[in-house]
C-alpha positions in Angstrom: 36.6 53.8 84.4 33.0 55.3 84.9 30.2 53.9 82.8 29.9 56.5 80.6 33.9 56.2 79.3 33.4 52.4 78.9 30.6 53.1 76.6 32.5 55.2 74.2 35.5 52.8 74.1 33.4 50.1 72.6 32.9 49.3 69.3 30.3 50.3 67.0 28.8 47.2 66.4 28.1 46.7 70.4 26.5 49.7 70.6 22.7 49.2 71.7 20.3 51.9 70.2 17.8 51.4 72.7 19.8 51.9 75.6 21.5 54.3 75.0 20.3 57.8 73.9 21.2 57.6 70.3 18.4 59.0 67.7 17.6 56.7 64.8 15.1 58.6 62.7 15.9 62.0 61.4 14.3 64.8 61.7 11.6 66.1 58.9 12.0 69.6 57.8 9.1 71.6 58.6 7.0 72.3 55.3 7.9 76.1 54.2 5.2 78.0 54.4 3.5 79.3 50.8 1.8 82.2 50.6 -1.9 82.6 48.9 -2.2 82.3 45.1 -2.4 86.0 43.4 -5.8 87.0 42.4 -5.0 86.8 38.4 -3.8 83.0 39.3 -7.5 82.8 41.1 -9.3 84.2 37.7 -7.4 81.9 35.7 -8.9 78.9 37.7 -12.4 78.7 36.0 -10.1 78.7 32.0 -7.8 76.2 33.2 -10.7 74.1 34.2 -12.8 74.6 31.4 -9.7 73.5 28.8 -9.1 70.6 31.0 -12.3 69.4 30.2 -12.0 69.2 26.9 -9.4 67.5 26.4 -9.4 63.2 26.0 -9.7 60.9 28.9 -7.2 58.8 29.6 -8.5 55.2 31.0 -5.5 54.3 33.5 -4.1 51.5 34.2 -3.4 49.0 37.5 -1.9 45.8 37.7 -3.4 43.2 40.4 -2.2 40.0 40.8 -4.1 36.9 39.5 -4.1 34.5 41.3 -1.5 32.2 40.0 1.8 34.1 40.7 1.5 36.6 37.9 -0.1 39.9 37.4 -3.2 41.2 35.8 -4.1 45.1 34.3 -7.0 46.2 34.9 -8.9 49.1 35.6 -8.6 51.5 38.2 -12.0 51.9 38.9 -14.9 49.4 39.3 -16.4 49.7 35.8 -14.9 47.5 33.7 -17.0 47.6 30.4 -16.1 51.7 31.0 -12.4 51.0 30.9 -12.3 48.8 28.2 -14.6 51.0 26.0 -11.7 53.5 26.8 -9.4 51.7 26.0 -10.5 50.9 22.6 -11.0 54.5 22.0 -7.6 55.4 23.0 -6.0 52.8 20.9 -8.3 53.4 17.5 -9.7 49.7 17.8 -12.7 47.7 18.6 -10.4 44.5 18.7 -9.3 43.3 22.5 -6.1 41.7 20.3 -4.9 44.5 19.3 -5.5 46.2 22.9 -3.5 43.9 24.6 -0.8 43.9 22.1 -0.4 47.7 22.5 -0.7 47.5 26.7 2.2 44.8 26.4 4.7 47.0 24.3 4.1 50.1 26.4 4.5 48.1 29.4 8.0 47.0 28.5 8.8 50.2 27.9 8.5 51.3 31.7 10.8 50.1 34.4 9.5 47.8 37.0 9.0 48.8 40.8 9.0 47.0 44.1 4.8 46.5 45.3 5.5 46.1 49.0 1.7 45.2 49.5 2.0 42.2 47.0 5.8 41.7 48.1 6.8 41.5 44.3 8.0 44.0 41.5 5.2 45.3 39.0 5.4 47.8 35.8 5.8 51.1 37.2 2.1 52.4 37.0 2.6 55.7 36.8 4.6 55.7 34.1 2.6 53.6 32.3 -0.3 55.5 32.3 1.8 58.7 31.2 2.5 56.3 28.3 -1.3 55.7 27.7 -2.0 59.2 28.5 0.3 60.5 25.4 -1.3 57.4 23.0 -4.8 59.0 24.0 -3.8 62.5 23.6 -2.7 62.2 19.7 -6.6 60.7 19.3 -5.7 57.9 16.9 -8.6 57.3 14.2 -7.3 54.0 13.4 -4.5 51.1 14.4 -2.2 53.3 11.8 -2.3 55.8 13.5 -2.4 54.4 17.4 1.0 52.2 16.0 2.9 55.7 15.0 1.3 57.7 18.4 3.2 54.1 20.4 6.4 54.8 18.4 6.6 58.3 19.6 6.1 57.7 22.9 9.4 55.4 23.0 11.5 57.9 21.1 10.0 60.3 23.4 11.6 58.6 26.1 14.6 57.4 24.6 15.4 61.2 23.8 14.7 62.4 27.2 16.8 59.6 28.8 19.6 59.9 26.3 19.7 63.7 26.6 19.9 63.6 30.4 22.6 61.0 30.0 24.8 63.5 27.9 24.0 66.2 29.9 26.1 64.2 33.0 24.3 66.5 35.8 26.0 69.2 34.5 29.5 67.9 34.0 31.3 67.7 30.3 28.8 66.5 27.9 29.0 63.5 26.5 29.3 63.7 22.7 28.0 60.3 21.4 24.9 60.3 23.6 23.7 63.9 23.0 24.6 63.0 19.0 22.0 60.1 19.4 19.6 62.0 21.4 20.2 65.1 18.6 18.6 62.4 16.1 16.3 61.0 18.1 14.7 64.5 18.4 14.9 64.8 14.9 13.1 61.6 14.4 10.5 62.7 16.5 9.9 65.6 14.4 9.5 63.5 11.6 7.1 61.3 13.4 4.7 64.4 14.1 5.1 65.7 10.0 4.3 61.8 9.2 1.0 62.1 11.3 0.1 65.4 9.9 0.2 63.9 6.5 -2.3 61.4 7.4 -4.4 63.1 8.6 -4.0 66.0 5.3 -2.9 68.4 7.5 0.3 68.9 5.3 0.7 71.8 3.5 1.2 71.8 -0.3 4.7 73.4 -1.8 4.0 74.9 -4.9 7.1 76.6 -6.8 6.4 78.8 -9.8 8.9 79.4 -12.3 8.5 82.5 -15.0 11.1 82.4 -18.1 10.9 86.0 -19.7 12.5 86.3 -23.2 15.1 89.1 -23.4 16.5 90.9 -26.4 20.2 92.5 -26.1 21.8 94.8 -28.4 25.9 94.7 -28.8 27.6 97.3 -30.6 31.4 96.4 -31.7 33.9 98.9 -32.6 37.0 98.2 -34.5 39.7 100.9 -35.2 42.2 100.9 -38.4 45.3 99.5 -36.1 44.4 96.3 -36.2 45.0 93.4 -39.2 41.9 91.6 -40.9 39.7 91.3 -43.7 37.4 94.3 -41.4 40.2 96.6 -41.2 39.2 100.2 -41.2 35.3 99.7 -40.9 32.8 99.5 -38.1 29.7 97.1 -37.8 27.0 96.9 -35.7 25.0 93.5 -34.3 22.1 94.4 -33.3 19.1 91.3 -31.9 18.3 90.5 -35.6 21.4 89.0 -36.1 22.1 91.2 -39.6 25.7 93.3 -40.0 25.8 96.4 -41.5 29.2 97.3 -42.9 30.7 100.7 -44.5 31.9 101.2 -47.6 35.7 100.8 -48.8 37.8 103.7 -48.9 38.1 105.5 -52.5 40.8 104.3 -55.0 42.5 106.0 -57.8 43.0 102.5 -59.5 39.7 101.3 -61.2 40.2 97.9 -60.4 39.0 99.2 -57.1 42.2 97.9 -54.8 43.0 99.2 -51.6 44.5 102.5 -51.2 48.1 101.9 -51.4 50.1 102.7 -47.8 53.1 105.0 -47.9 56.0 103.4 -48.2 59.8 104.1 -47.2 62.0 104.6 -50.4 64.5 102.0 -50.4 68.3 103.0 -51.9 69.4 100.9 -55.0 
């Protein structure tokens, strides 16, 4: 049996990687190559730029750890008094209370990732400061309003979890999960209507109601076939209310009775 046979009648578990020609790290694809951005995409540059700009900072967010086993946020750049100033800007608050209350409760909000540097799971940072990024983008004026901008960032991502949870990559949906997620987007909406009424952005509903007074006329017309005290004449109702009625037939008797109706002769 030649070396080469012996080798491929052995096990997996005695095979060596290192001597023997085996390859243990795949292959990266080659990046595709991407053409040059369009000239309209170039002119569009400078606008997108310019509308960046003005719109809030976020502060960011890192956590280090501090010293005795646990972890720390800070900032993510060397100016603290910057960051914290930030901070209370983003949240509506001078107080540092009320700062750390609000970093805490988004903090639980995100999952926690492995730090391989520190050897021990964190927050997941990125998703935090998305979370701190949507707080500073409603602009909160006060604690009111930075408490509701919080709550919308959860349902946010309650929605967007739930919704991709009914959706089952694309396989049946799954009714009670998209009929959550259904009123969680709902809620949401309410949540921005709730905001817009603080700050009087809410439009007014005014409903006018016009009552116009209408007068009807009904004519009536009775013939002579029919039995009643009103038998043979015709009135008229008009809107006043008043009833204009004919005069009785003539009568030979002066008593001024009916005119008699022919009668049959009977026999005796």
């Amino acid at each position: 049996m030649t070396e080469k046979s012996k080798r491929d009648n052995r096990p997996p578990e005695d095979i060596d990687p290192k001597r023997l020609d085996v390859p243990t790290v795949p292959r990266k694809r080659r990046n595709r190559a991407k053409p040059e951005p369009s000239e309209s995409l170039r002119a569009g540059k400078a606008k997108a730029l310019s509308r960046i700009l003005k719109r809030p900072q976020s502060p960011g967010i890192m956590y280090e750890p501090n010293g005795s086993g646990g972890l720390r946020a800070t900032s993510p750049h060397s100016d603290v008094e910057l960051w914290e100033l930030q901070l209370a800007d983003a949240f509506g608050t001078r107080s540092s209370s009320v700062m750390r209350a609000f970093i805490g409760q988004l903090k639980r909000l995100v999952p926690d990732v492995w730090d391989e540097s520190a050897q021990r799971s964190k927050p997941h940072e990125t998703e935090l400061n998305a979370a701190l990024a949507m707080v500073a983008d409603v602009q909160p004026r006060n604690v009111t309003e930075a408490a509701l901008a919080a709550q919308m960032v959860a349902i946010h991502w309650m929605q967007m979890r739930l919704s991709a949870q009914a959706l089952n990559r694309g396989y049946n949906v799954l009714q009670p999960d998209a009929a959550i997620a259904s009123k969680l987007a709902r809620t949401y909406t309410m949540q921005m209507e709730v905001l817009a009424k603080l700050r009087g952005k809410q439009r007014a509903t005014r409903q006018t109601i016009k009552v116009r007074k209408e007068l009807h006329q009904h004519v009536h017309y009775h013939d002579n076939r029919g039995a009643g005290e009103n038998e043979g004449q015709c009135h008229e109702t008009r809107a006043t209310g008043r009833t204009e009625k004919l005069p009785s037939l003539s009568s030979p008797d002066a008593g001024g009775d009916v005119v008699p109706l022919p009668r049959r002769a009977r026999k005796v």
